[in-house]
Backbone as numpy.savetxt, mean C-alpha at the origin, in Angstrom:
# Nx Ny Nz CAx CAy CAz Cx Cy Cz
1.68 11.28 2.66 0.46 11.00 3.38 0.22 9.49 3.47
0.79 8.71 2.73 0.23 7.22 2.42 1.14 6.78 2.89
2.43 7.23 3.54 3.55 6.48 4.17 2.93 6.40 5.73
2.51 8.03 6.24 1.91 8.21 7.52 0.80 7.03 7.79
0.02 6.49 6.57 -0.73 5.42 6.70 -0.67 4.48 7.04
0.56 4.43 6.51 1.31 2.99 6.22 1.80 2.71 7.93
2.60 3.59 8.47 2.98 3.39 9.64 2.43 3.21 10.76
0.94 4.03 10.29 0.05 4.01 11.63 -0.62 2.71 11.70
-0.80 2.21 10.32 -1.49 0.62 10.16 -0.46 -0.22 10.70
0.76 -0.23 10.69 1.98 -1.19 11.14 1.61 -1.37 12.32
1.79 0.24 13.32 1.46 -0.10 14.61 0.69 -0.73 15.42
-0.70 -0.65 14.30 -1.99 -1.43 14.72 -2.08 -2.50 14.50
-1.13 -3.61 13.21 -1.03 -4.76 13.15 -0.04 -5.20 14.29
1.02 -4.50 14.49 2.05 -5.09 15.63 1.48 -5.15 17.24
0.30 -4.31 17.28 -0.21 -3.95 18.58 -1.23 -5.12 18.83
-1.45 -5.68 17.49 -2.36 -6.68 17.56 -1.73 -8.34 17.69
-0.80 -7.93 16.80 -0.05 -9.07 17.19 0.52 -9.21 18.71
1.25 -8.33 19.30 1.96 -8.36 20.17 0.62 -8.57 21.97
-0.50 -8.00 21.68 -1.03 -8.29 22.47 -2.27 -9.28 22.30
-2.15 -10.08 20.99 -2.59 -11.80 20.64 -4.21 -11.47 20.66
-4.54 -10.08 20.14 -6.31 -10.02 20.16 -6.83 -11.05 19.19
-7.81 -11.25 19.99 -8.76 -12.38 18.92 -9.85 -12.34 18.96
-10.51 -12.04 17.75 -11.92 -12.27 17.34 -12.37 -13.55 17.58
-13.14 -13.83 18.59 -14.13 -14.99 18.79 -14.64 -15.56 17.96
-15.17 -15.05 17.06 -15.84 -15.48 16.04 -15.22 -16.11 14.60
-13.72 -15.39 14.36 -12.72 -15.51 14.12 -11.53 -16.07 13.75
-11.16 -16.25 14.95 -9.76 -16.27 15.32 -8.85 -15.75 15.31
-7.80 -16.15 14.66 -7.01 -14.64 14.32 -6.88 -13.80 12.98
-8.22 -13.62 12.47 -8.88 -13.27 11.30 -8.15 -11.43 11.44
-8.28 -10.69 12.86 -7.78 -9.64 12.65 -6.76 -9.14 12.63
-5.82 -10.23 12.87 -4.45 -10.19 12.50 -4.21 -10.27 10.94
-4.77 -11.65 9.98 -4.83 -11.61 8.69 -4.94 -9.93 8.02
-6.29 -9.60 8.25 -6.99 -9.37 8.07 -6.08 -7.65 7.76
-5.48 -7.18 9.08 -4.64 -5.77 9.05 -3.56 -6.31 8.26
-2.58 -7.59 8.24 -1.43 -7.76 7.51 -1.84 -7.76 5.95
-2.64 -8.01 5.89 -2.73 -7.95 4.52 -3.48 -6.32 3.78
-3.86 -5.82 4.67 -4.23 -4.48 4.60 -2.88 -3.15 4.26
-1.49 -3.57 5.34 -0.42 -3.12 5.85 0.08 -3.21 4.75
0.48 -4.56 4.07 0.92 -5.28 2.62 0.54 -4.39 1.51
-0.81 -3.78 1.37 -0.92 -3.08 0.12 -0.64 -1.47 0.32
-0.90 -1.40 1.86 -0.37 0.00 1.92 1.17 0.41 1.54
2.28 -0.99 1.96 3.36 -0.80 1.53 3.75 -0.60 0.29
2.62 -1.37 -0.70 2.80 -1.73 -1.84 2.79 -0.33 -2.73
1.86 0.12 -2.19 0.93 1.86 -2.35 2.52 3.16 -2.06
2.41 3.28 -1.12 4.43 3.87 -1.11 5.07 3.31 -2.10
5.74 1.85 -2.18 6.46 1.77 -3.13 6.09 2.26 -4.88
5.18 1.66 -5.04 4.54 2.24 -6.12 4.87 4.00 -6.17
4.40 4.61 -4.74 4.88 5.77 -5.32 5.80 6.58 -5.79
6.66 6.08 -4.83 8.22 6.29 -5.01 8.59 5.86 -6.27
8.67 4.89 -6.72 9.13 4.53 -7.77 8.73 5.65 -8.79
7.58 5.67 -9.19 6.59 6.73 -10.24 7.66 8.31 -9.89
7.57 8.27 -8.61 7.34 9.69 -8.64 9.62 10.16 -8.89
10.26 8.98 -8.53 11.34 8.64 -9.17 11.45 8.71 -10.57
10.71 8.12 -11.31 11.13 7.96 -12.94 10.52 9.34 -13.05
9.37 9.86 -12.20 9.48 11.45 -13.06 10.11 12.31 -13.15
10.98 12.00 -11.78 12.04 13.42 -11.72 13.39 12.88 -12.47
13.77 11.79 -12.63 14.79 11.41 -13.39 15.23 10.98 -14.48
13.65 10.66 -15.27 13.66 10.02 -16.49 12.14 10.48 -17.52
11.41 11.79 -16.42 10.82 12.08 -17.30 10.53 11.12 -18.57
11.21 11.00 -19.76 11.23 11.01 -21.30 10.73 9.45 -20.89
10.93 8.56 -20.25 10.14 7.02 -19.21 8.49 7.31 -19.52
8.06 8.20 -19.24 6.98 8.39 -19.17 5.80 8.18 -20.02
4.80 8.10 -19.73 3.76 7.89 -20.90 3.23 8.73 -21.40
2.89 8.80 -23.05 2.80 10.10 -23.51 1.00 9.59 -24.17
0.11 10.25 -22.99 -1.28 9.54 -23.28 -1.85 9.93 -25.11
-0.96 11.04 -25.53 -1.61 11.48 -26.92 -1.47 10.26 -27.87
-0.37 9.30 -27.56 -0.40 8.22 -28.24 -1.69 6.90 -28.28
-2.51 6.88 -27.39 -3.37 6.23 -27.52 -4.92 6.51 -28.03
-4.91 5.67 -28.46 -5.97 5.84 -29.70 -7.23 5.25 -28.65
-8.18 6.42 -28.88 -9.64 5.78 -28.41 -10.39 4.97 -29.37
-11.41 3.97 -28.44 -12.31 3.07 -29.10 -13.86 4.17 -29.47
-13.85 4.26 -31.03 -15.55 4.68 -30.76 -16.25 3.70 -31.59
């Protein structure tokens, strides 16, 4: 679902780029503005992949939350 995100935000930064919209007020703030949006969505996939990689292959990688000790 967060890849489908990812792609549909691409299109909307490239659509923006490619047809040079600009905020008046701006500039090209909405170009920034989606690339750096696009950037964490990629970041968001990779992250998942990776995770969802070490679970199916390395399981025993994993964090075992019973080990942490709460603050009271």
């Amino acid at each position: 679902m967060v890849a489908v995100q990812t792609w549909t935000l691409f299109d909307k930064v490239h659509g923006t780029y490619k047809d040079n919209v600009l905020d008046l007020r701006h500039g090209h703030a909405d170009l920034a503005v989606f690339s750096v949006a696009w950037a964490g969505d990629v970041s968001a996939v990779l992250l998942i992949a990776i995770r969802t990689w070490r679970l199916i292959f390395s399981p025993d990688l994993m964090h075992d939350d019973s080990k942490i000790k709460s603050v009271e």
